[in-house]
Backbone as CSV, one residue per row, in Angstrom:
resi,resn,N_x,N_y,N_z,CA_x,CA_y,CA_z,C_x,C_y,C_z
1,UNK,0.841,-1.168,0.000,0.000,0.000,0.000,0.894,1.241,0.000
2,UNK,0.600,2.449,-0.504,1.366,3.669,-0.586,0.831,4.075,0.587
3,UNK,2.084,5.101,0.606,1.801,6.114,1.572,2.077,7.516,1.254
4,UNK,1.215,8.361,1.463,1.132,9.689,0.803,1.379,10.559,2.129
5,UNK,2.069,11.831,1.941,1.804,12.966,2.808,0.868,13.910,2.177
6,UNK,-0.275,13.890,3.264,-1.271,15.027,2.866,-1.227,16.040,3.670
7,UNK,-1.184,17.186,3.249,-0.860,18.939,3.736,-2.047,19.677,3.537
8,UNK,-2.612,20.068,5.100,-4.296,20.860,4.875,-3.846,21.685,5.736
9,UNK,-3.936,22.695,5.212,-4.212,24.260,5.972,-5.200,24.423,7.129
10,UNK,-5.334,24.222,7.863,-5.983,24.382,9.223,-6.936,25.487,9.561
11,UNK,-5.952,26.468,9.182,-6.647,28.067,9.366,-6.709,28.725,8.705
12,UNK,-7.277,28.585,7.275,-7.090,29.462,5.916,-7.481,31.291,6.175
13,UNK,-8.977,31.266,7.234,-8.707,32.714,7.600,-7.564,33.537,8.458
14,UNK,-6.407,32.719,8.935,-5.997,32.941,10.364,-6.378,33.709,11.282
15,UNK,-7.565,33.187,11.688,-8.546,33.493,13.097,-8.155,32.906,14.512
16,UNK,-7.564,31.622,14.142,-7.179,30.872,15.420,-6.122,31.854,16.206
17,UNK,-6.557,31.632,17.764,-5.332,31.989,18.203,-4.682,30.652,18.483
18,UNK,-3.255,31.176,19.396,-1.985,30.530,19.142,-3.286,29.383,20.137
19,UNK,-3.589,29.462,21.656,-3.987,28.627,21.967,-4.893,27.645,21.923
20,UNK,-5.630,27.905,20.676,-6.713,26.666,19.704,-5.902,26.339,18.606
21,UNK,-4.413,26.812,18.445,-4.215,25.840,17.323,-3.203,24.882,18.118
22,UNK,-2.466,25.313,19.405,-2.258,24.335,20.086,-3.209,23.005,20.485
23,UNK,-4.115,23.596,21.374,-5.315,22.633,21.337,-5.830,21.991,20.219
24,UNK,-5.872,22.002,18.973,-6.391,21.641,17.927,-5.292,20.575,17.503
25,UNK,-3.626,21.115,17.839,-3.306,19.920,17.221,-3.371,18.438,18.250
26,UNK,-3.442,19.037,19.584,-3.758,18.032,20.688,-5.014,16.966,20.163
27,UNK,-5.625,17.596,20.059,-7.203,17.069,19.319,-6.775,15.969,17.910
28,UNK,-6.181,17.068,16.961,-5.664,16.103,16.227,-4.756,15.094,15.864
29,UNK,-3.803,15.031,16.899,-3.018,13.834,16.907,-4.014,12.802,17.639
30,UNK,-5.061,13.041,18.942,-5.441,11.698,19.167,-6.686,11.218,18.416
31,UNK,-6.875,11.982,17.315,-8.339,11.585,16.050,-6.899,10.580,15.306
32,UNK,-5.905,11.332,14.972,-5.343,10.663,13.719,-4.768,9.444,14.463
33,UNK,-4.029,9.272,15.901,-3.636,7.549,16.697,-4.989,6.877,16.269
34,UNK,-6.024,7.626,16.552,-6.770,6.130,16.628,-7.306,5.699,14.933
35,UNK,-6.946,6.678,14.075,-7.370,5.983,12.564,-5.738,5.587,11.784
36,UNK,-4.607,5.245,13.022,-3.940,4.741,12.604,-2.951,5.754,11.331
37,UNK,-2.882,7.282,11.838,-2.228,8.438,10.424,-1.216,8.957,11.672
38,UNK,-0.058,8.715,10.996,0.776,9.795,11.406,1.221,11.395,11.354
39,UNK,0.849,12.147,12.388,0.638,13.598,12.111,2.539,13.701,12.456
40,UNK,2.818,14.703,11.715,3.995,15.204,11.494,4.472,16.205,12.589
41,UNK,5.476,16.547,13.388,5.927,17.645,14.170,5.828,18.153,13.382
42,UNK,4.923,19.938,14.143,5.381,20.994,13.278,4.457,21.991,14.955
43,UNK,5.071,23.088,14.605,4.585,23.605,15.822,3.751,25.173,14.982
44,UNK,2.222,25.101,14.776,1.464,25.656,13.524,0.949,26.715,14.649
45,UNK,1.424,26.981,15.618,0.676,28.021,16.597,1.936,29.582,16.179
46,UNK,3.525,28.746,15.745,4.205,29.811,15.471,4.396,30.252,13.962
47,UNK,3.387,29.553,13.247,3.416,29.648,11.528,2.863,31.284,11.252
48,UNK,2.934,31.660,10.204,2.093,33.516,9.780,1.074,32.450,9.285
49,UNK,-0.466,33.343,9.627,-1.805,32.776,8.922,-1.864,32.423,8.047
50,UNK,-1.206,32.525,7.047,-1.429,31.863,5.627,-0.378,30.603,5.521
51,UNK,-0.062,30.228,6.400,0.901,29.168,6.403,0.292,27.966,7.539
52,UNK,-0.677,28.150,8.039,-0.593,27.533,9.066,-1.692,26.292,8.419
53,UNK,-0.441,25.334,8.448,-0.827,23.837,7.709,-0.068,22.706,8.333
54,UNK,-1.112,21.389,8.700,-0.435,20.014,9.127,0.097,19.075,7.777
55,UNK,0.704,18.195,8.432,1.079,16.961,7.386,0.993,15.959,7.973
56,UNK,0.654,14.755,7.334,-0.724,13.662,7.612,0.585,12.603,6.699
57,UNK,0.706,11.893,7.640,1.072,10.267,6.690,-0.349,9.189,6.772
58,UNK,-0.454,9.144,5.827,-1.813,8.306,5.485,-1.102,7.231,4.424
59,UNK,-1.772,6.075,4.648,-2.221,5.107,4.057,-3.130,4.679,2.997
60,UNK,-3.207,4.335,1.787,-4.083,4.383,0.988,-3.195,4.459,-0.643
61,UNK,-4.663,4.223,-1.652,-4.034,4.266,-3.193,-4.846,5.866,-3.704
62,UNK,-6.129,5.887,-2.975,-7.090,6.888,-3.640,-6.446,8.388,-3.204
63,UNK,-6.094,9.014,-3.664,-5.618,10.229,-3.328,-6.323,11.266,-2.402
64,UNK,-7.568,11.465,-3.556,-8.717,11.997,-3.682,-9.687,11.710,-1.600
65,UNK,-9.854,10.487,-1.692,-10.407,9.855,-0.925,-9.506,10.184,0.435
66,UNK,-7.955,10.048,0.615,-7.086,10.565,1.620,-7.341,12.106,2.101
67,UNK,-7.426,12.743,1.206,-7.664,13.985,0.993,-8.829,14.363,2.079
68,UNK,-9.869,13.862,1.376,-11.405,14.050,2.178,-10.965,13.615,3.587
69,UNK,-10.641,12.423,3.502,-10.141,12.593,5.077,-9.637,13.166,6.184
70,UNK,-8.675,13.667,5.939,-7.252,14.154,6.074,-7.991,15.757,6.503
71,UNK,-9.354,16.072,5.524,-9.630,17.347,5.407,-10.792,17.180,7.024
72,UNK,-11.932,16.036,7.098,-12.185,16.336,8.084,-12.063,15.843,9.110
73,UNK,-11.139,14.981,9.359,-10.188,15.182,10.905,-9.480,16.968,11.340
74,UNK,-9.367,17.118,10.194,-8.726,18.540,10.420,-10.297,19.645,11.128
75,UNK,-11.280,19.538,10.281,-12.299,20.149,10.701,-12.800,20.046,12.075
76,UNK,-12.688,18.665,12.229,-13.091,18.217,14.026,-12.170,18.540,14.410
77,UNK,-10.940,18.718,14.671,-9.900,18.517,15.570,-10.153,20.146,15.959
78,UNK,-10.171,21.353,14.590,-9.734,22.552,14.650,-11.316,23.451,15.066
79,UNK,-12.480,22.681,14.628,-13.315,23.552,14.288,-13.359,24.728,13.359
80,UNK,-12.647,24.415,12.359,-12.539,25.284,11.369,-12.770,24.755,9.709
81,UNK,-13.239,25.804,8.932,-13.109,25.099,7.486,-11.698,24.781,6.713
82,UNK,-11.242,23.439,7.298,-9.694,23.639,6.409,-9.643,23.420,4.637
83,UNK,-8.886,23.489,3.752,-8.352,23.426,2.977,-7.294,22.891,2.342
């Protein structure tokens, strides 16, 4: 099976403050342990707003289908519309 890194922007408005995107990635590392995705160090609370994006080792052939995923774990974790 491949493995892809998928990269979703978290906070496309950068609205979050620093301490919900901390919390958010808390949130999202234990959504992504339990579906088995490795979230990448990156510390997205000190990124500029237009940068502030995770990376996802996922599993899978469908790209497309990783994607959707990838996009709403990000939504639950952040409460936000990611991208």
């Amino acid at each position: 099976m491949r493995t892809a890194v998928v990269r979703v922007q978290v906070d496309p408005t950068g609205r979050l403050m620093p301490e919900q995107l901390t919390d958010g990635m808390t949130a999202l590392r234990g959504l992504a342990d339990a579906a088995d995705i490795e979230v990448l160090d990156n510390n997205i609370a000190a990124m500029p707003a237009g940068r502030r994006e995770v990376e996802m080792l996922m599993a899978g052939g469908d790209t497309d289908q990783l994607k959707l995923e990838a996009v709403a774990l990000c939504a639950k974790a952040f409460g936000t519309t990611p991208t």
